[in-house]
C-alpha positions as CSV (number, residue, x, y, z in Angstrom):
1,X,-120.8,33.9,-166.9
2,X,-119.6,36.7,-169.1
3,X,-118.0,36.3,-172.6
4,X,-114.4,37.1,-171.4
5,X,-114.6,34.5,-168.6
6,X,-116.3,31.9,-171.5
7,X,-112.7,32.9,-173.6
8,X,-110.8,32.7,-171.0
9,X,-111.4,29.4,-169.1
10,X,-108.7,26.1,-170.3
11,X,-109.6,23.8,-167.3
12,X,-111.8,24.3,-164.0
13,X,-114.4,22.6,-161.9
14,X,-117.6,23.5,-163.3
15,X,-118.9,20.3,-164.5
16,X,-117.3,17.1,-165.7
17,X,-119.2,18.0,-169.0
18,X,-116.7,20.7,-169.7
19,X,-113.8,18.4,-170.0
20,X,-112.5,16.7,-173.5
21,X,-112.7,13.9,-174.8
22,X,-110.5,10.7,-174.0
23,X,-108.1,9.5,-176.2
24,X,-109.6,6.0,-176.9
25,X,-112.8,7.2,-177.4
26,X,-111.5,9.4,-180.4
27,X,-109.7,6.2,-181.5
28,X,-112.4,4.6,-181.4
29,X,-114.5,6.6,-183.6
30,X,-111.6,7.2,-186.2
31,X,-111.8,3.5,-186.6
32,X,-115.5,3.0,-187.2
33,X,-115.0,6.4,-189.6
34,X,-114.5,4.2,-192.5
35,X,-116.4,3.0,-195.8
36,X,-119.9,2.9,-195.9
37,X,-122.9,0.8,-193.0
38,X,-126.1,0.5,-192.9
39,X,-127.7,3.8,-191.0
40,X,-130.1,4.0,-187.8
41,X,-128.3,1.3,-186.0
42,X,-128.4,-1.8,-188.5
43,X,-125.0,-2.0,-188.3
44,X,-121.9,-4.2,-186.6
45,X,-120.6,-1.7,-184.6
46,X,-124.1,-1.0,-182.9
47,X,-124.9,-4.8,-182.6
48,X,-121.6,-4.9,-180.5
49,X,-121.8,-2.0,-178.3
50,X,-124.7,-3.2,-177.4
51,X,-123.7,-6.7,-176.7
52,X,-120.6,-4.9,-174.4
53,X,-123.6,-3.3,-172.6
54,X,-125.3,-7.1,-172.3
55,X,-122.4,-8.2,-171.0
56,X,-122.0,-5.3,-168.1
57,X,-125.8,-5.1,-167.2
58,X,-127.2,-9.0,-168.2
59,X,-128.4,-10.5,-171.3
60,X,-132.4,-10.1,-171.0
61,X,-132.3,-6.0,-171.4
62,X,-133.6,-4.0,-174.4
63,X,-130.6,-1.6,-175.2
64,X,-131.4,1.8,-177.1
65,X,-129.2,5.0,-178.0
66,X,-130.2,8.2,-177.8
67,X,-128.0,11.5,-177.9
68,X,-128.3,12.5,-174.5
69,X,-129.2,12.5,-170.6
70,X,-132.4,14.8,-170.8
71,X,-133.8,12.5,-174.0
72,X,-132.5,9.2,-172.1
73,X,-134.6,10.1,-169.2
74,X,-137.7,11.4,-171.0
75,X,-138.5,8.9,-173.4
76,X,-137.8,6.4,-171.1
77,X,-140.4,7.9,-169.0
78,X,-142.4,8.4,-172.5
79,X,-142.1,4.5,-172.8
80,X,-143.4,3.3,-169.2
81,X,-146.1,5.9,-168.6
82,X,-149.4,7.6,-169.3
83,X,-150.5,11.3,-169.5
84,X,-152.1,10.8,-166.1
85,X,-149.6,9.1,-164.4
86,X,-146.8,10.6,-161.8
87,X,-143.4,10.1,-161.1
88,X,-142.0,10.5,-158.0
89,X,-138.1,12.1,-157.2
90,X,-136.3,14.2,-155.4
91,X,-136.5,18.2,-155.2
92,X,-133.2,18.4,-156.7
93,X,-133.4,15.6,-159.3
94,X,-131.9,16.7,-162.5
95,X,-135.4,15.8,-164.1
96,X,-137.1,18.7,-161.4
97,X,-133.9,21.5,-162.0
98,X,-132.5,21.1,-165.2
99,X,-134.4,19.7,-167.7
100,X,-136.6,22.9,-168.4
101,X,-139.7,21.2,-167.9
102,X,-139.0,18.8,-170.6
103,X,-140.2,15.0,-168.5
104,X,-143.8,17.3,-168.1
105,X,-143.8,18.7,-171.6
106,X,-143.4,15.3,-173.7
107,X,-144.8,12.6,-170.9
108,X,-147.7,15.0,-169.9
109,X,-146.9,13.7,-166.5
110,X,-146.9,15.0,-163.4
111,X,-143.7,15.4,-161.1
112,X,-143.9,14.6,-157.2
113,X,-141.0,15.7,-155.7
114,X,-139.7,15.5,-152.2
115,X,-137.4,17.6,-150.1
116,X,-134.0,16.1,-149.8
117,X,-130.8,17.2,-148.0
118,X,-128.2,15.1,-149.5
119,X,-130.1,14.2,-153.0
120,X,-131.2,10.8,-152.1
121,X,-135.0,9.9,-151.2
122,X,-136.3,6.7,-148.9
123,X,-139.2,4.8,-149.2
124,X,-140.7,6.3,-145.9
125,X,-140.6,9.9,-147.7
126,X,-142.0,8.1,-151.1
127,X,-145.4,7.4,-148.6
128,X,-146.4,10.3,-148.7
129,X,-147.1,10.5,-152.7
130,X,-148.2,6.9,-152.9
131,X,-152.2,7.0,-152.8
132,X,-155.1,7.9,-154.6
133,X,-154.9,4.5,-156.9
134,X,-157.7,4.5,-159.1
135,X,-159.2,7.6,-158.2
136,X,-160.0,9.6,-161.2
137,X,-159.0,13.0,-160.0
138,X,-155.6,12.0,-158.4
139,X,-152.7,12.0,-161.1
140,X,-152.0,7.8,-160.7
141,X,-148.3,7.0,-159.0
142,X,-145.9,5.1,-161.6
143,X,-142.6,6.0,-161.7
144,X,-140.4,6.5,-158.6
145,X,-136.9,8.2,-160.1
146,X,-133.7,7.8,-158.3
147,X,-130.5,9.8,-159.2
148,X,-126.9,7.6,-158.8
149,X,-124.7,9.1,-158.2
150,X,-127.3,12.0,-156.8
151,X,-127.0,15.7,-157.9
152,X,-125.5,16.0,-154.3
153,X,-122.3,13.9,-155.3
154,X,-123.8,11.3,-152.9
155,X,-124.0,7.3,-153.8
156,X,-126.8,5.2,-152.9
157,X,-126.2,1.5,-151.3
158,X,-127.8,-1.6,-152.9
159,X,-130.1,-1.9,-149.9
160,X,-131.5,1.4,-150.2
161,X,-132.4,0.5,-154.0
162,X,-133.2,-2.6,-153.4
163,X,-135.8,-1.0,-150.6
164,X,-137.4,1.0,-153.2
165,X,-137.7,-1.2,-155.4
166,X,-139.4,-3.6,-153.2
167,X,-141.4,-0.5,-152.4
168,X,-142.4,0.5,-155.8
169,X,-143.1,-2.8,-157.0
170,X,-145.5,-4.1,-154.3
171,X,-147.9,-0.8,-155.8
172,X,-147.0,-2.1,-159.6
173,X,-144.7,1.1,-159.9
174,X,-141.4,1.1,-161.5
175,X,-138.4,2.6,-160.8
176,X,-136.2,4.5,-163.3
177,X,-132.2,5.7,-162.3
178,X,-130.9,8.6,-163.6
179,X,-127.7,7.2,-164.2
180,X,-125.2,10.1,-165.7
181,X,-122.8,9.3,-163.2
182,X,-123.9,5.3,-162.9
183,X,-119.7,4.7,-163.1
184,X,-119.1,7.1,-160.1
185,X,-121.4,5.1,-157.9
186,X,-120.3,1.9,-158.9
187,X,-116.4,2.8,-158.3
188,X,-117.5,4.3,-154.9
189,X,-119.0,0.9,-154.0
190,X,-116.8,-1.5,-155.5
191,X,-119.2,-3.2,-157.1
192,X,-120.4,-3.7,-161.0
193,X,-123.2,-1.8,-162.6
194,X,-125.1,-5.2,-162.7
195,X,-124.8,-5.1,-159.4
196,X,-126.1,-1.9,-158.8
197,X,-129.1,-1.8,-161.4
198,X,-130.1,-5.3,-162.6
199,X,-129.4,-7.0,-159.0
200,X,-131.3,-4.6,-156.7
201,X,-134.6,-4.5,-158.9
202,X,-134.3,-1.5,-161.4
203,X,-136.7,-1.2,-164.6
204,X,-135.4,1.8,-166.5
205,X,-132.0,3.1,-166.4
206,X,-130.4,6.3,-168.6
207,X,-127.0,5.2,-168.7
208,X,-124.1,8.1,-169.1
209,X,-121.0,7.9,-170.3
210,X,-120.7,11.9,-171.3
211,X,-119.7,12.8,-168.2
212,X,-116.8,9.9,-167.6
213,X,-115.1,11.0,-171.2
214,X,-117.3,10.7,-173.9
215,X,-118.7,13.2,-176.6
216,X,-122.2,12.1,-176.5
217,X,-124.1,9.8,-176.5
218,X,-126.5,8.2,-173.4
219,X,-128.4,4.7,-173.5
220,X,-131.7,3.5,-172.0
221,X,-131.6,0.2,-170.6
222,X,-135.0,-1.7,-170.2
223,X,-134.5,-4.5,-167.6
224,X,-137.7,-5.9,-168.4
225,X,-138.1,-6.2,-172.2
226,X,-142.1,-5.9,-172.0
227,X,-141.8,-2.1,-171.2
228,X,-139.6,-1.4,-174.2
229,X,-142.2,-3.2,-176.5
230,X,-142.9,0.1,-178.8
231,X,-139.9,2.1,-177.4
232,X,-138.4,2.5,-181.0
233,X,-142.0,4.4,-182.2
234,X,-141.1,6.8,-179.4
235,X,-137.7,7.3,-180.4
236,X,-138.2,8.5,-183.5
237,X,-141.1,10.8,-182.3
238,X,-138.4,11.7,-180.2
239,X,-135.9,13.0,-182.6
240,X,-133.4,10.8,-181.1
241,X,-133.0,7.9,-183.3
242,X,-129.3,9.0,-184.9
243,X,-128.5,7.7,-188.5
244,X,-125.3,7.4,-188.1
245,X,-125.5,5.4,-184.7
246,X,-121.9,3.8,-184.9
247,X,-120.2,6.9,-183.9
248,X,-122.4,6.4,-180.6
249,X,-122.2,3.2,-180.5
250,X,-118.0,2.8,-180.5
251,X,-118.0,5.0,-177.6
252,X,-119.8,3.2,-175.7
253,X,-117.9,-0.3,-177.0
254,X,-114.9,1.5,-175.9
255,X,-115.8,3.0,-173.0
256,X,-116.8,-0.5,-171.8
257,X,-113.6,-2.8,-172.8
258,X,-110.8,-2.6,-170.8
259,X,-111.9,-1.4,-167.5
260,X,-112.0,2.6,-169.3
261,X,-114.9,3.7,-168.1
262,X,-113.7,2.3,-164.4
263,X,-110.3,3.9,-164.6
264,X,-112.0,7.2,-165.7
265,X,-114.3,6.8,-162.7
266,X,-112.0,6.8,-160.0
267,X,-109.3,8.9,-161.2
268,X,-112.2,11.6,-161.1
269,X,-113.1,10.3,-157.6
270,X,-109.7,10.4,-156.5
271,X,-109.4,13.9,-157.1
272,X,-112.7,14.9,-155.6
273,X,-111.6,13.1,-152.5
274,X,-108.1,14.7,-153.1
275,X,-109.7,18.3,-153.5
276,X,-111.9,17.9,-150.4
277,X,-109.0,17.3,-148.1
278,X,-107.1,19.7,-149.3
279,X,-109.4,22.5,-148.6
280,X,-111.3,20.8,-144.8
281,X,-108.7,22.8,-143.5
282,X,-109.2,26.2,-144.7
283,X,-111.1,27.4,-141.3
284,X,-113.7,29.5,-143.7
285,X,-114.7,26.4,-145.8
286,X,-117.2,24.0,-145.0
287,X,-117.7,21.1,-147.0
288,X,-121.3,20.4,-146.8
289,X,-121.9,17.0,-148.4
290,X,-119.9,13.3,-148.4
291,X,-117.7,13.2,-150.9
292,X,-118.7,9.8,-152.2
293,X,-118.1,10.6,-156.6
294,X,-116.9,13.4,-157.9
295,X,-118.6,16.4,-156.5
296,X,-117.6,18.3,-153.6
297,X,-120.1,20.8,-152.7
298,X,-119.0,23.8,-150.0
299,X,-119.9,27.0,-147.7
300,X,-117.3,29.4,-149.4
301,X,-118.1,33.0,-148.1
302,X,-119.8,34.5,-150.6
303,X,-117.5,38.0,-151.0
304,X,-114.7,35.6,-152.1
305,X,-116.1,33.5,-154.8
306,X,-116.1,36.1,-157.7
307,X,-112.9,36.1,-157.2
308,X,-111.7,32.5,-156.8
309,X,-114.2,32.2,-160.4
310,X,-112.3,34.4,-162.1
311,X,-109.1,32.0,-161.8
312,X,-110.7,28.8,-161.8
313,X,-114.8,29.0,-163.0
314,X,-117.4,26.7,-160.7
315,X,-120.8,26.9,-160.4
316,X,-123.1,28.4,-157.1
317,X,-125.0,25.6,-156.1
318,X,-127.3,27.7,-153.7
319,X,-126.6,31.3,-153.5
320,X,-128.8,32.0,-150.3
321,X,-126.2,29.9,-148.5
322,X,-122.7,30.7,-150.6
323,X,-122.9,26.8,-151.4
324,X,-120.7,26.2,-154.3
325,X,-120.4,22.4,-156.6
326,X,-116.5,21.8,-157.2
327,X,-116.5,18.6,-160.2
328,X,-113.4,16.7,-161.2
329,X,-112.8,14.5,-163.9
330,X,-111.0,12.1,-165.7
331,X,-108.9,14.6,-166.8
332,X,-108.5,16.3,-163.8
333,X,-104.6,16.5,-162.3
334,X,-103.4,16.7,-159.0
335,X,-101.2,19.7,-160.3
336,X,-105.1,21.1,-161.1
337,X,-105.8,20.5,-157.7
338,X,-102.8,21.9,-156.2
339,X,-103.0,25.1,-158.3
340,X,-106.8,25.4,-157.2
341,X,-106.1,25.4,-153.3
342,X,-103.4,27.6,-153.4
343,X,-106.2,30.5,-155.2
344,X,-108.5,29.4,-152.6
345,X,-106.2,30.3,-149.5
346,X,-104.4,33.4,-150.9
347,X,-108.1,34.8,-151.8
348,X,-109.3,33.7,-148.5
349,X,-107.3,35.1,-145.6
């Protein structure tokens, strides 16, 4: 992307990470902005965000903040894993693609991936990695990461987690979720995020809430406080322990009372699910994935899509196919949407 299209862009459907902030999570840190606490985390506002988070997920969790997705998902590796260990995902895991390397760099593990068509992996395809146990010159299985909602805008059903965690258990693995969009999934199956973490047999999760209106901030929940027993050591290593946690903290208080980060959720949703039925009729589109959060990913011939960016930017998902990623969020409008389609079929004639 150029400088001029950088300048020029208000509002598009690049990421979910490009949109603002919401209003109650500015109110919220305004009102935490005030006198003097005690730093790193020893302080109210901490001790109730983190209670919110107890009450959303389950009591017996270890709750930690860190400033964001890729740190939430390394150091919780950092915390559950040896050098010689390997951790198992799929090929277009956020922790394989975008994350420069950075789960190998600071775990020293090594990453197993497997080919995946709609982002999500099954136990029968995790097989094929799980061997070599105690054999000194095989890197030793440990970590099987799951992505919900999936890079592919797909949601996972309890079952299918529940499944690998059975899986991964029965070899003493763990299994850690990737969980930037955690609120997506959960709105798309109507159920809690207790109910899709805690309930079907997850270790480790990195909880986001940047992408459903906050300004940063993730959390790594340990379901089973034993594997978070010198978490804060790595933390620090880590460069992520913040000093002044509260304005971390109050987001995630906020984002968690009064149904926020569940109305953000599916007002993103909506419009994804808005956007892709607005253009399944537009003979030279093909949307190639379900639309189950807030991704809508589609065959847009390629000679067109230069164009189309230069109105509303998006990212090329895979160029050797012309398959583009369309986000919404919170913030996203039906008059965004409108305005978008009508681009797309006066470029596309």
């Amino acid at each position: 992307m150029d400088v001029n299209m950088k300048s020029k862009i208000t509002k598009g459907f690049a990421s979910d990470n490009n949109s603002g902030i919401h209003p109650e999570i500015l109110k919220a840190i305004t009102s935490v902005n005030i006198g003097h606490t005690i730093a790193y985390g020893d302080d109210i506002y901490t001790e109730r965000a983190i209670q919110r988070i107890k009450e959303h997920f389950g009591e017996d969790i270890s709750v930690y903040f860190v400033f964001n997705g890729t740190a939430a998902n390394v150091l919780g590796f950092k915390a559950v894993t040896h050098s010689y260990n390997s951790i198992i995902c799929a090929e277009t895991a956020h922790i394989n693609v975008d994350e420069c390397g950075a789960p190998e760099k600071f775990t020293g593990c090594k990453l197993l991936t497997i080919p995946s068509n709609n982002g999500k992996i099954t136990v029968e395809q995790i097989k094929y990695h799980v061997h070599g146990f105690d054999f000194e010159h095989h890197s030793q299985p440990k970590v099987i990461s799951i992505t919900q909602a999936t890079e592919l805008g797909t949601v996972y059903k309890p079952q299918e987690v529940q499944e690998i965690s059975d899986y991964a258990h029965s070899y003493n693995m763990l299994v850690h979720v990737d969980g930037a969009r955690l609120c997506n999934a959960a709105v798309t199956l109507n159920l809690s995020l207790k109910e899709i973490t805690a309930d079907v047999g997850i270790d480790v999760l990195s909880f986001g809430i940047t992408k459903n209106g906050a300004i940063f901030g993730e959390a790594i929940i340990f379901f089973n406080k034993k594997l978070s027993e010198n978490f804060k050591y790595y933390r620090k290593q880590g460069m992520q322990l913040g000093s002044k946690m509260r304005f971390i903290s109050a987001q995630f208080e906020s984002m968690l009372s009064n149904n926020l980060w569940f109305e953000n959720a599916s007002h993103a949703n909506k419009m994804a699910n808005l956007l892709a039925e607005k253009v399944k009729d537009i003979p030279q589109i093909r949307i190639t994935q379900k639309v189950e959060a807030n991704g809508v990913f589609a065959i847009v011939p390629f000679k067109y899509i230069k164009t189309i960016q230069e109105e509303y930017f998006f990212y090329m998902w895979d160029e050797h196919k012309s398959e583009v990623r369309w986000m919404t969020s919170y913030d996203t409008t039906e008059e965004d949407i409108e305005n978008f389609v009508k681009i797309l079929k006066k470029v596309i004639k």
